[in-house]
HTML snippet that shows the backbone in 3Dmol.js (N, CA, C, O; Angstrom):
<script src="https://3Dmol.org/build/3Dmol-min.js"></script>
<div id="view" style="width:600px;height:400px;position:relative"></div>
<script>
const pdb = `
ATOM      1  N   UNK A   1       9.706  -7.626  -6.385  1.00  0.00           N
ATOM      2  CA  UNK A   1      10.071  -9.033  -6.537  1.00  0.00           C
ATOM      3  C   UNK A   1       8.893  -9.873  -7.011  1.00  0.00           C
ATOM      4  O   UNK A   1       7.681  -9.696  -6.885  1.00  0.00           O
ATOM      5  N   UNK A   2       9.655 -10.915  -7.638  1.00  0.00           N
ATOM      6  CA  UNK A   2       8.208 -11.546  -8.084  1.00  0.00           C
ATOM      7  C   UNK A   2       7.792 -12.616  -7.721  1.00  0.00           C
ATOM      8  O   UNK A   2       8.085 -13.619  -8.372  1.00  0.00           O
ATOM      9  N   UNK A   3       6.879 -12.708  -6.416  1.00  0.00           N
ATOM     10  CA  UNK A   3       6.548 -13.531  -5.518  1.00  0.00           C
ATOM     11  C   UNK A   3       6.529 -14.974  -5.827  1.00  0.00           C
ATOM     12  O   UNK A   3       7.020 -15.875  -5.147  1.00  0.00           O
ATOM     13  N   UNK A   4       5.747 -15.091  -7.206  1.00  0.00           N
ATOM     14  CA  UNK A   4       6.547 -16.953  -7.455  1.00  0.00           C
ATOM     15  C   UNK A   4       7.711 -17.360  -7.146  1.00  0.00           C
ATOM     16  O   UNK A   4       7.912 -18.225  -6.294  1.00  0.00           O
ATOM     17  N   UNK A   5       8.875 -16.603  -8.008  1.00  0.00           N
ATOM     18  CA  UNK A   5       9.961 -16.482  -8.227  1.00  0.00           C
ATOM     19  C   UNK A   5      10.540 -16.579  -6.509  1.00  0.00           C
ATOM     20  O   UNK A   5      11.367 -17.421  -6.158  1.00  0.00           O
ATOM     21  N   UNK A   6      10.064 -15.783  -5.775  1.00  0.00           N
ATOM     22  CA  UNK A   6      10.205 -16.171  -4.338  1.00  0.00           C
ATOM     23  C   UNK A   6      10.341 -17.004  -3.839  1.00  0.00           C
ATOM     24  O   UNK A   6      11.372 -17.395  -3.292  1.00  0.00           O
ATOM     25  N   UNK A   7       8.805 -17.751  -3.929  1.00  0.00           N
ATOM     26  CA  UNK A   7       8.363 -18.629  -3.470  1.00  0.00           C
ATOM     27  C   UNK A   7       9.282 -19.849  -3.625  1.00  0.00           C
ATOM     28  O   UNK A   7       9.781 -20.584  -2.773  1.00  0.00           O
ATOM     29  N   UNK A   8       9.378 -19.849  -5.328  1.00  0.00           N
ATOM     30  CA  UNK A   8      10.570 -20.980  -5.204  1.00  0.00           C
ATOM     31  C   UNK A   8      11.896 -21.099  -4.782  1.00  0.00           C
ATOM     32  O   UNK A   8      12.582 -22.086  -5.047  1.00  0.00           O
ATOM     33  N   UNK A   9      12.315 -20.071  -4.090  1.00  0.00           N
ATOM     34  CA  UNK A   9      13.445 -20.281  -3.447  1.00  0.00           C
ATOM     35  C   UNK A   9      13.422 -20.377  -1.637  1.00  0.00           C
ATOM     36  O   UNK A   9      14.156 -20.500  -0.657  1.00  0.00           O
ATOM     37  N   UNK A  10      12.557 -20.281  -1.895  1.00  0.00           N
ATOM     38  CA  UNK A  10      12.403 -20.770   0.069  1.00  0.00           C
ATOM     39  C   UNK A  10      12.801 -21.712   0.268  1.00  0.00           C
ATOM     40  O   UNK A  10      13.039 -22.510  -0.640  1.00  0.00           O
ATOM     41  N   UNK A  11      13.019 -21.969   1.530  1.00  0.00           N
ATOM     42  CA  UNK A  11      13.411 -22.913   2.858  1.00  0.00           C
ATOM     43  C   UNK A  11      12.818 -22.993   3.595  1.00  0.00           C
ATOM     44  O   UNK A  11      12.972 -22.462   4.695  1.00  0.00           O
ATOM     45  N   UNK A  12      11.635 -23.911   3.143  1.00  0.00           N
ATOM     46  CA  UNK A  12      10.604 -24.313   4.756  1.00  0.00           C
ATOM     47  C   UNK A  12      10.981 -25.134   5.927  1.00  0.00           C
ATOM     48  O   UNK A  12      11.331 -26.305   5.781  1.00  0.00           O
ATOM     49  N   UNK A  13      10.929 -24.639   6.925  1.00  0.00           N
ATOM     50  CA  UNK A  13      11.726 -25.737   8.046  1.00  0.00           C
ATOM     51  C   UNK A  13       9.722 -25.757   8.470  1.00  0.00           C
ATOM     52  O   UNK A  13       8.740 -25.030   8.318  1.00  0.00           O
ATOM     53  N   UNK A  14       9.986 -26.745   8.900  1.00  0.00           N
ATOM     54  CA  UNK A  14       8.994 -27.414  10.059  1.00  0.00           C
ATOM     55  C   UNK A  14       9.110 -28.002  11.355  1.00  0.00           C
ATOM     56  O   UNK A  14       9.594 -29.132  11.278  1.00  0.00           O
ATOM     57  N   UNK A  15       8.839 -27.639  12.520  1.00  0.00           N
ATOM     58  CA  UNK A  15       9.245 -28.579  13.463  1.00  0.00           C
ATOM     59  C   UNK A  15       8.255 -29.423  13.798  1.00  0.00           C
ATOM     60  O   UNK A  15       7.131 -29.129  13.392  1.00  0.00           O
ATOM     61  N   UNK A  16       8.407 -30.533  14.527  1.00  0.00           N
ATOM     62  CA  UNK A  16       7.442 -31.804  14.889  1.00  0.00           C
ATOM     63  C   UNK A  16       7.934 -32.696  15.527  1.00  0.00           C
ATOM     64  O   UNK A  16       9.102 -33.086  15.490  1.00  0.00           O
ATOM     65  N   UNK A  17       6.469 -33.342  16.594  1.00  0.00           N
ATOM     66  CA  UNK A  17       7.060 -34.430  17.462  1.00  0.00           C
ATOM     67  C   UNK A  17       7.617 -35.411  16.250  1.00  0.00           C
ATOM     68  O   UNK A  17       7.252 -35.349  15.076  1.00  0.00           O
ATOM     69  N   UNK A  18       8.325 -36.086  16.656  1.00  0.00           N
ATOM     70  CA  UNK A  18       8.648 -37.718  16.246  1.00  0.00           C
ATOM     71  C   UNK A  18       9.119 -38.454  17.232  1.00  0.00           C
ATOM     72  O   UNK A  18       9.410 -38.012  18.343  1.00  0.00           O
ATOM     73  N   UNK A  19       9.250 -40.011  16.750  1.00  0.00           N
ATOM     74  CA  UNK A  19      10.020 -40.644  17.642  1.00  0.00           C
ATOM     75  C   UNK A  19      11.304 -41.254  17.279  1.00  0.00           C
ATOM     76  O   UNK A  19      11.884 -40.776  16.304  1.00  0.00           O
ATOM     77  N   UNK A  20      11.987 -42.506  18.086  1.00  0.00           N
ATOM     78  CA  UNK A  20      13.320 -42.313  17.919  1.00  0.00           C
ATOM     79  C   UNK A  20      13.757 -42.678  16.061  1.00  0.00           C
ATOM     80  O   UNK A  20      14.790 -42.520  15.410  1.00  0.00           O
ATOM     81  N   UNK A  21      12.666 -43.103  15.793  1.00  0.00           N
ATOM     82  CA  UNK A  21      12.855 -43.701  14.367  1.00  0.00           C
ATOM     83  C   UNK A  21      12.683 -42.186  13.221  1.00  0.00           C
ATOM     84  O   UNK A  21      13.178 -42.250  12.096  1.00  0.00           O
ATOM     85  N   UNK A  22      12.156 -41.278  13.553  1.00  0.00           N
ATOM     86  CA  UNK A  22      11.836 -40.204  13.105  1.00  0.00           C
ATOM     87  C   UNK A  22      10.711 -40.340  12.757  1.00  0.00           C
ATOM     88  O   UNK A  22      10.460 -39.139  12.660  1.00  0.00           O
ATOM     89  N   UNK A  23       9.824 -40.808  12.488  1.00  0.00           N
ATOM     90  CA  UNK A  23       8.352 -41.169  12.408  1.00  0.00           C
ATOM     91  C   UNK A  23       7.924 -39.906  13.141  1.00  0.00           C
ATOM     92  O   UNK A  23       8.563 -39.677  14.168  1.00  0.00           O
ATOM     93  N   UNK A  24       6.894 -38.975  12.791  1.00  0.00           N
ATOM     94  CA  UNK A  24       6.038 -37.926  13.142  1.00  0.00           C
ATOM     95  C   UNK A  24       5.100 -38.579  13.733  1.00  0.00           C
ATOM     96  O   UNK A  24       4.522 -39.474  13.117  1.00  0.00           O
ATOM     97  N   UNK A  25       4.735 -38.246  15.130  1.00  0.00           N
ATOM     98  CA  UNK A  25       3.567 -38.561  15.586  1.00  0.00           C
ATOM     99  C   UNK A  25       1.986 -37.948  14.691  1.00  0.00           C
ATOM    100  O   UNK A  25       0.808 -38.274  14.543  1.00  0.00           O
ATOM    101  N   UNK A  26       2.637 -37.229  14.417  1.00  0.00           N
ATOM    102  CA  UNK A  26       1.106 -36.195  13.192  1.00  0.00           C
ATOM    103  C   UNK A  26       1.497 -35.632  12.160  1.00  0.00           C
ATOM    104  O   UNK A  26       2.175 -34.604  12.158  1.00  0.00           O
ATOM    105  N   UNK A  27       1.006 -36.414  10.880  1.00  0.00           N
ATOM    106  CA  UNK A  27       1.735 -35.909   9.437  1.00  0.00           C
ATOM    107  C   UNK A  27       1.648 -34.303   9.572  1.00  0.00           C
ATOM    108  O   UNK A  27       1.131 -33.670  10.492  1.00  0.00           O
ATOM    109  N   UNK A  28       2.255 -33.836   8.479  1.00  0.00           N
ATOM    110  CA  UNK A  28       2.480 -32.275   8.366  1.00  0.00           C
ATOM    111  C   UNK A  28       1.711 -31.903   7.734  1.00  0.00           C
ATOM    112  O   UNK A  28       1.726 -32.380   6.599  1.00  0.00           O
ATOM    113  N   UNK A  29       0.631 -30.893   8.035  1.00  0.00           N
ATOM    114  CA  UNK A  29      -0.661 -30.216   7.348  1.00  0.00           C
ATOM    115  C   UNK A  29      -0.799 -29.166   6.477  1.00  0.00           C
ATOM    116  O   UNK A  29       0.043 -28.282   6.635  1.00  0.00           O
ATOM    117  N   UNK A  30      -1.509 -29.013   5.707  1.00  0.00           N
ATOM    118  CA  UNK A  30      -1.594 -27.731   4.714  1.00  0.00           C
ATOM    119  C   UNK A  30      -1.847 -26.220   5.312  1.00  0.00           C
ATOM    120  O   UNK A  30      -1.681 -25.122   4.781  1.00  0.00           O
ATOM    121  N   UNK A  31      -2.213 -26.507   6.338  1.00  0.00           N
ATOM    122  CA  UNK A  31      -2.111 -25.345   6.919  1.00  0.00           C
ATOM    123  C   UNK A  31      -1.033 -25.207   7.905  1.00  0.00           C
ATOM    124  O   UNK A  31      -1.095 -24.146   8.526  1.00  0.00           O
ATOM    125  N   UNK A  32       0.006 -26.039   8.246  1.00  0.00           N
ATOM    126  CA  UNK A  32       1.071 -26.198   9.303  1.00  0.00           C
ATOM    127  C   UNK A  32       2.416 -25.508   8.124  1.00  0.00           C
ATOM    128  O   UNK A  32       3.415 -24.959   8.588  1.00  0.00           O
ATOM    129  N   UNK A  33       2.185 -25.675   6.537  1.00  0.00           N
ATOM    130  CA  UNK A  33       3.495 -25.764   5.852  1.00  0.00           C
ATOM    131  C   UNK A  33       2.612 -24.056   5.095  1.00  0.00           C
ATOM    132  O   UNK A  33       3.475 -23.473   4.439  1.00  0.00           O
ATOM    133  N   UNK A  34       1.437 -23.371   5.073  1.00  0.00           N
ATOM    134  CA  UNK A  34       1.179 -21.810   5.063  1.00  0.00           C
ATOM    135  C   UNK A  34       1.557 -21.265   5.897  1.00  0.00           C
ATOM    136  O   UNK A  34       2.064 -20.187   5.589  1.00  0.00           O
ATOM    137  N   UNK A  35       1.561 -21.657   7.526  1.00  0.00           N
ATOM    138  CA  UNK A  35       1.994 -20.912   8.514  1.00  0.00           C
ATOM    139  C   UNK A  35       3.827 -20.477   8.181  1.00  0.00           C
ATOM    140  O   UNK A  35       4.422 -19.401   8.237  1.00  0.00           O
ATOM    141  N   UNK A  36       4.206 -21.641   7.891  1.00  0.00           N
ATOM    142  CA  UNK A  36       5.558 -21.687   7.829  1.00  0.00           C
ATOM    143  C   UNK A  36       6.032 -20.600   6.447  1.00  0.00           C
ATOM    144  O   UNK A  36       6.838 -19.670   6.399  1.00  0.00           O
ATOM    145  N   UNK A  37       5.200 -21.158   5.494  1.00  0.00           N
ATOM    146  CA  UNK A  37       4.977 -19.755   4.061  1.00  0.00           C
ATOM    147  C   UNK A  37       5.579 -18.350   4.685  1.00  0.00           C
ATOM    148  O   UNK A  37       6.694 -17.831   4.747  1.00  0.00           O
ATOM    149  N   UNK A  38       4.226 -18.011   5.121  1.00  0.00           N
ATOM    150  CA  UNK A  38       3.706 -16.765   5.914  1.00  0.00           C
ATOM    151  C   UNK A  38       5.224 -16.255   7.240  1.00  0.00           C
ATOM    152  O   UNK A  38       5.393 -15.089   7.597  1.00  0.00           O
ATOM    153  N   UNK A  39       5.922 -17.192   7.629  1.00  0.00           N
ATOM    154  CA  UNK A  39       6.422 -17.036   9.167  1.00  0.00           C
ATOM    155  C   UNK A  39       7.755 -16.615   7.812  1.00  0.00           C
ATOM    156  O   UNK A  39       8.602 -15.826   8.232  1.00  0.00           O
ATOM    157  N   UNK A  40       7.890 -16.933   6.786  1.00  0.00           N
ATOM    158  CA  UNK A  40       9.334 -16.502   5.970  1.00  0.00           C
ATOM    159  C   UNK A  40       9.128 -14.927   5.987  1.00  0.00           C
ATOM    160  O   UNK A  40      10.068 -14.163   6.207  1.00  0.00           O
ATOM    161  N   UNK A  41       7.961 -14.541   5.766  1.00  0.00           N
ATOM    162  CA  UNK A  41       7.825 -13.246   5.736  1.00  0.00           C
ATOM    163  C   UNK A  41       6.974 -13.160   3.979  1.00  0.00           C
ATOM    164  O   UNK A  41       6.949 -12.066   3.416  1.00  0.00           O
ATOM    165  N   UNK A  42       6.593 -13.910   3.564  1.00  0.00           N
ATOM    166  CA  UNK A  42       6.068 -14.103   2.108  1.00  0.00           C
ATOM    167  C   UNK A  42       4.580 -13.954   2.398  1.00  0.00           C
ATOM    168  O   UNK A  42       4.097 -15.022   2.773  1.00  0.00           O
ATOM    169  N   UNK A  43       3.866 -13.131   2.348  1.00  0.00           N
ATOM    170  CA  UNK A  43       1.914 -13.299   2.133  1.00  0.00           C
ATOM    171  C   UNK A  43       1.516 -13.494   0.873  1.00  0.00           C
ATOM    172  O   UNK A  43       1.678 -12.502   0.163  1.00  0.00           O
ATOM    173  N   UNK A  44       0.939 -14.655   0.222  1.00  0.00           N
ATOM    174  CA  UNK A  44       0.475 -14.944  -0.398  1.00  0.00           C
ATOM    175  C   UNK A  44      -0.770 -14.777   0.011  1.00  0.00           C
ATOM    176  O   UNK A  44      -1.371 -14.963  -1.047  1.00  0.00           O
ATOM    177  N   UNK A  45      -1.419 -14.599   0.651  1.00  0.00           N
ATOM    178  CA  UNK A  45      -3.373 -14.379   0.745  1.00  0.00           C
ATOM    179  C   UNK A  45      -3.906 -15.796   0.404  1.00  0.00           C
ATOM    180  O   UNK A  45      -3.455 -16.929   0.567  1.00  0.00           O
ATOM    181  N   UNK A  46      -5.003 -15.304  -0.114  1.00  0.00           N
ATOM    182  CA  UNK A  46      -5.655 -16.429  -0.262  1.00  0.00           C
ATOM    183  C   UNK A  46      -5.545 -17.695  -1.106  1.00  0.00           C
ATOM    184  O   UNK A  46      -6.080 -18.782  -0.884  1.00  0.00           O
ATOM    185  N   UNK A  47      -4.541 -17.257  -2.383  1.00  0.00           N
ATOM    186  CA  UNK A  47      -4.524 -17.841  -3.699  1.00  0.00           C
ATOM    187  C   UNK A  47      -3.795 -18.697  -3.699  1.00  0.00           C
ATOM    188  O   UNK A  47      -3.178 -18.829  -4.756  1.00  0.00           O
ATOM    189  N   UNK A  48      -3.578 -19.382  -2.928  1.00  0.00           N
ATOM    190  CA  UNK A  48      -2.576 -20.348  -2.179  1.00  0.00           C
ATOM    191  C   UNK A  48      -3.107 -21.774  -1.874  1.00  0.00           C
ATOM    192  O   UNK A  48      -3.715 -22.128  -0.864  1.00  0.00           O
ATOM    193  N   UNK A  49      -2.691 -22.655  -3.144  1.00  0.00           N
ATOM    194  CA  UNK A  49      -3.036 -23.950  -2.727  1.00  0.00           C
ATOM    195  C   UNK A  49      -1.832 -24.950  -2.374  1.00  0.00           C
ATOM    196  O   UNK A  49      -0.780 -24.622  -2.923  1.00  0.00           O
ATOM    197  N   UNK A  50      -1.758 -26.147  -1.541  1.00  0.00           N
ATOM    198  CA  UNK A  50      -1.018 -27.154  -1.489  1.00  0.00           C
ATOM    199  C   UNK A  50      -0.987 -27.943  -1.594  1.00  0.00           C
ATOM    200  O   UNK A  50      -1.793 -28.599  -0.934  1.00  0.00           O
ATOM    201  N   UNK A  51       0.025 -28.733  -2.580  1.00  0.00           N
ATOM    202  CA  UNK A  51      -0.720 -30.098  -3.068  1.00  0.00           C
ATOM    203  C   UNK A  51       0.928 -31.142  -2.667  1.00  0.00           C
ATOM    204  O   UNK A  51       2.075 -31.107  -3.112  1.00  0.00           O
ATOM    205  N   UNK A  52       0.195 -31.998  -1.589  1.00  0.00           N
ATOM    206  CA  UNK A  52       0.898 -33.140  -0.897  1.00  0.00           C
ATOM    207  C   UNK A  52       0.998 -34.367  -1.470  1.00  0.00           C
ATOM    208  O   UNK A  52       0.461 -35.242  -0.791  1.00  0.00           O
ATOM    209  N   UNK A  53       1.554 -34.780  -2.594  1.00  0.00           N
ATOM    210  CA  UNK A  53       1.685 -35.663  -3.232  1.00  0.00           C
ATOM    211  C   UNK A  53       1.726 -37.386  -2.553  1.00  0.00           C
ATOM    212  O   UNK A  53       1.360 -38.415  -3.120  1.00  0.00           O
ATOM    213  N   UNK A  54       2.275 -37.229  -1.238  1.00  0.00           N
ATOM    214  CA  UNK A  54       2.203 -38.439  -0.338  1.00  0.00           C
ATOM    215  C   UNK A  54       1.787 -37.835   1.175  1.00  0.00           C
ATOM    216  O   UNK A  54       1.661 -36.610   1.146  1.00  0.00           O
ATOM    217  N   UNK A  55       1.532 -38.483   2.580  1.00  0.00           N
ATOM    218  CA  UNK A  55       1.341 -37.936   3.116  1.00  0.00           C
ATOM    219  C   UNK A  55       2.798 -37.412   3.812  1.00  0.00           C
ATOM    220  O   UNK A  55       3.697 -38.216   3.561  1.00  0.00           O
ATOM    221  N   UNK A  56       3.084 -36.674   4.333  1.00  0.00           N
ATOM    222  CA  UNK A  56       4.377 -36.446   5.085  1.00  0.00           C
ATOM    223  C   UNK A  56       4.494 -36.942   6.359  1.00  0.00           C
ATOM    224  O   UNK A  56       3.708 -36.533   7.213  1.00  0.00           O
ATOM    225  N   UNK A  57       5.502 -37.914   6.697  1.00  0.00           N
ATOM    226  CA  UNK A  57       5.207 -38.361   8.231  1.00  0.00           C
ATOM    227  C   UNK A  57       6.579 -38.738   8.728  1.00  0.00           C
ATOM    228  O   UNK A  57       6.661 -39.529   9.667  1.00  0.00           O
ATOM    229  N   UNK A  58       7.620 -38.255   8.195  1.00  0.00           N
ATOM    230  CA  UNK A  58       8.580 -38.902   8.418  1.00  0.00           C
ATOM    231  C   UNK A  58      10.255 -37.062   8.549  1.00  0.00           C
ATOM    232  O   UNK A  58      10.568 -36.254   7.674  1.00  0.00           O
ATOM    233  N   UNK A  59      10.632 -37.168   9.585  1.00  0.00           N
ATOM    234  CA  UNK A  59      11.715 -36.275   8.970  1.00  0.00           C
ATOM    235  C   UNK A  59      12.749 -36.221   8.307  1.00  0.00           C
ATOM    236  O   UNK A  59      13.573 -37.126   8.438  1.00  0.00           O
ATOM    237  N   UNK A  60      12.968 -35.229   7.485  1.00  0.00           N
ATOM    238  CA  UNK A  60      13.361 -34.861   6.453  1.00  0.00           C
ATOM    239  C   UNK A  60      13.500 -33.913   5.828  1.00  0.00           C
ATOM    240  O   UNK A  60      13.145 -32.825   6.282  1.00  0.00           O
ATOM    241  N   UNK A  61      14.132 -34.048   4.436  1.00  0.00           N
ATOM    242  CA  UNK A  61      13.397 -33.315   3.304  1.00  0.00           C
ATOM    243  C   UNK A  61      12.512 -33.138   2.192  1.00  0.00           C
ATOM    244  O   UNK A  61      12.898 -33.120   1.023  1.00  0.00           O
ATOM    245  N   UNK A  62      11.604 -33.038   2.474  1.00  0.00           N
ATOM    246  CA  UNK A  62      10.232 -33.110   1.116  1.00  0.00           C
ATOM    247  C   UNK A  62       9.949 -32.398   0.574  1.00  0.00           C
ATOM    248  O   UNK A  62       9.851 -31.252   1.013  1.00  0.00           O
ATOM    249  N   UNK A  63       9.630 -32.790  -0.869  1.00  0.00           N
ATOM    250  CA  UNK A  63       8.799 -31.586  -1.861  1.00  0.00           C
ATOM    251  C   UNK A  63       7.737 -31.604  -1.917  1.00  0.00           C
ATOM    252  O   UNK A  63       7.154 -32.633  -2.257  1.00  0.00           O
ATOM    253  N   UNK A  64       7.065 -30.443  -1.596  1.00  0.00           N
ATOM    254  CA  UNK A  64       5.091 -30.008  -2.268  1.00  0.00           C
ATOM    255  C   UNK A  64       5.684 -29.425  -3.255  1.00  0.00           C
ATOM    256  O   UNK A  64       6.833 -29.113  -3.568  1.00  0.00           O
ATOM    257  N   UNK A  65       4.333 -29.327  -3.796  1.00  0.00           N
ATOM    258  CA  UNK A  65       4.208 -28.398  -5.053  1.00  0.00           C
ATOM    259  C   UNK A  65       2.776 -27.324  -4.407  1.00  0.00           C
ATOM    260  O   UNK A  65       1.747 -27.761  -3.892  1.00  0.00           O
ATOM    261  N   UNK A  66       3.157 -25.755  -4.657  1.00  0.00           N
ATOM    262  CA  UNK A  66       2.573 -24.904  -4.383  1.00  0.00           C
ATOM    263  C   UNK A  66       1.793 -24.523  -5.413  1.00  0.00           C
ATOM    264  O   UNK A  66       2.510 -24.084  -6.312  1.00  0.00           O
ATOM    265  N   UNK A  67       0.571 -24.490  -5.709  1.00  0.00           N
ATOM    266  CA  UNK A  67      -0.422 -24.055  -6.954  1.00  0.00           C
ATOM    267  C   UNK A  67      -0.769 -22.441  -6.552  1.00  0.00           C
ATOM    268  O   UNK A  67      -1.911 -22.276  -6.124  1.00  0.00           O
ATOM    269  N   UNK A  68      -0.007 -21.365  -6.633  1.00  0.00           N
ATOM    270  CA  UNK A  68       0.197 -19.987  -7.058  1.00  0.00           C
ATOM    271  C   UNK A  68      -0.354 -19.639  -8.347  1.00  0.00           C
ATOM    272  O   UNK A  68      -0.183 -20.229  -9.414  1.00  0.00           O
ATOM    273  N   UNK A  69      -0.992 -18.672  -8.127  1.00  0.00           N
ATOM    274  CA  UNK A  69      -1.361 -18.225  -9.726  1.00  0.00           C
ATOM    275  C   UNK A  69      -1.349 -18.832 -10.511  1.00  0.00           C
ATOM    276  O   UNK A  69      -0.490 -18.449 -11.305  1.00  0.00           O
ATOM    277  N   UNK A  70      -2.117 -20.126 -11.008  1.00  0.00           N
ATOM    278  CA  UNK A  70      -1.891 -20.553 -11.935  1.00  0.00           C
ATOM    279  C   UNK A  70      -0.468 -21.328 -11.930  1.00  0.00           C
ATOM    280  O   UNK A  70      -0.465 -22.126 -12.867  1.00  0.00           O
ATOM    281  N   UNK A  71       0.614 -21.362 -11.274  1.00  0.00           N
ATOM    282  CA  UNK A  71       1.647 -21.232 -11.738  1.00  0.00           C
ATOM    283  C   UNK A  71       1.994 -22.880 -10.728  1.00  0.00           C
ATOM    284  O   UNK A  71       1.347 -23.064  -9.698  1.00  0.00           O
ATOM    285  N   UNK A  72       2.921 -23.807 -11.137  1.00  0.00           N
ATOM    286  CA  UNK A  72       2.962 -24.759 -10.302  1.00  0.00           C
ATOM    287  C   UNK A  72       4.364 -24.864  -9.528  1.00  0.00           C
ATOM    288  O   UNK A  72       5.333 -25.312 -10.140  1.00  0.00           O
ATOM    289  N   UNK A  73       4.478 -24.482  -8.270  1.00  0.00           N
ATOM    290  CA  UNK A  73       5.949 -24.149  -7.945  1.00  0.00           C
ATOM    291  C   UNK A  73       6.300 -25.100  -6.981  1.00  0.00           C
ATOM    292  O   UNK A  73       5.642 -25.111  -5.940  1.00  0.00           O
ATOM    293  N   UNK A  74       7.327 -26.001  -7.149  1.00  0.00           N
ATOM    294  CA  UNK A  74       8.250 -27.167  -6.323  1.00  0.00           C
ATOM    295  C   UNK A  74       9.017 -26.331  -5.082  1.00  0.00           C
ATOM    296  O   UNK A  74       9.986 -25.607  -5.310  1.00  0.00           O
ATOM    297  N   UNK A  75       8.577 -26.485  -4.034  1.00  0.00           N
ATOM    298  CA  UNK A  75       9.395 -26.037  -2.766  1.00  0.00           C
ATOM    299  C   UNK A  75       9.845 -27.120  -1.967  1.00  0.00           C
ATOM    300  O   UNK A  75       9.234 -28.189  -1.988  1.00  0.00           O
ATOM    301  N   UNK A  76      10.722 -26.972  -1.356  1.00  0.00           N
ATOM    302  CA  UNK A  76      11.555 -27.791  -0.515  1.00  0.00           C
ATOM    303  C   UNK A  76      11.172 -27.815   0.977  1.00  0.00           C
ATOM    304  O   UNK A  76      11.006 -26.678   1.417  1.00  0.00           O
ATOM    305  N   UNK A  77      11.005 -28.695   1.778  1.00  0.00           N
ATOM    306  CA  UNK A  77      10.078 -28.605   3.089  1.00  0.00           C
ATOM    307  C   UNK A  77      11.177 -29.259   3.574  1.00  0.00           C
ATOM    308  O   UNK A  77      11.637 -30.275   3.052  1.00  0.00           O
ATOM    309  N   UNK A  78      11.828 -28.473   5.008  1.00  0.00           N
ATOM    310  CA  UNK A  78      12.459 -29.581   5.652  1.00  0.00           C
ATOM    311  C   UNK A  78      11.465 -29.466   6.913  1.00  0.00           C
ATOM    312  O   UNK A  78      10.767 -28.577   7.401  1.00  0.00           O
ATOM    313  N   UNK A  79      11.809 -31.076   7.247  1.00  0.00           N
ATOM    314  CA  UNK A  79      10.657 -31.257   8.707  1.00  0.00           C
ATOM    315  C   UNK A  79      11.885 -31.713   9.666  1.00  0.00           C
ATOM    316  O   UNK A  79      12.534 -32.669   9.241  1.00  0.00           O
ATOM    317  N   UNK A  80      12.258 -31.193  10.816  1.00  0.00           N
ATOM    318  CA  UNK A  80      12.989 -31.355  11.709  1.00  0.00           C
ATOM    319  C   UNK A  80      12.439 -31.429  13.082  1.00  0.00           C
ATOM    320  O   UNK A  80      11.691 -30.548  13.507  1.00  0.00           O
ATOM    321  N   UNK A  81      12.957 -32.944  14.119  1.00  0.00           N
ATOM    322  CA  UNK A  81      12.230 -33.150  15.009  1.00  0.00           C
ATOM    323  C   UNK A  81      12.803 -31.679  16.266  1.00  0.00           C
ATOM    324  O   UNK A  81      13.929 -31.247  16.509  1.00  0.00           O
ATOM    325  N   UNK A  82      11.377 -31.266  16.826  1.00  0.00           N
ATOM    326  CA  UNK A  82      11.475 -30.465  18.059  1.00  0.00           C
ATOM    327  C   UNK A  82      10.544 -30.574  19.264  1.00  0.00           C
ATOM    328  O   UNK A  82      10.718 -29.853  20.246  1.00  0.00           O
TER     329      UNK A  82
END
`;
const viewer = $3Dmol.createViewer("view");
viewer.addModel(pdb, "pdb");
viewer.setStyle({}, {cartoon: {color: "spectrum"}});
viewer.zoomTo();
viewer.render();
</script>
């Protein structure tokens, strides 16, 4: 399989405090949305950048863009309060 090609079809869930407004007590981190990568069952190693276009603080659904090989891939992040 061809791990970009992967990549862009994931479903990142995230969980996080918020409050009743959905407001995240602590935006969502670049290393909080690799863990989540990694927890799909996908290893990308090292070559793995994330680029957060705003900060994330709110739940939802958001897009990063994953910088893979060269390659610039739009994934879908849902952040759901837990």
């Amino acid at each position: 399989g061809d791990l970009a090609g992967r990549l862009g079809g994931l479903k990142i869930e995230i969980i996080k405090k918020a409050n009743k407004e959905g407001k995240l007590f602590a935006g969502v981190t670049e290393a909080e949305i690799k863990t989540a990568i990694k927890a799909s069952g996908l290893n990308l190693g090292k070559s793995l950048k994330i680029q957060i276009d705003k900060h994330i603080k709110e739940i939802g659904i958001h897009e990063v863009v994953i910088d893979f090989e060269n390659k610039k891939i739009p994934l879908k992040l849902k952040v759901k309060e837990g």
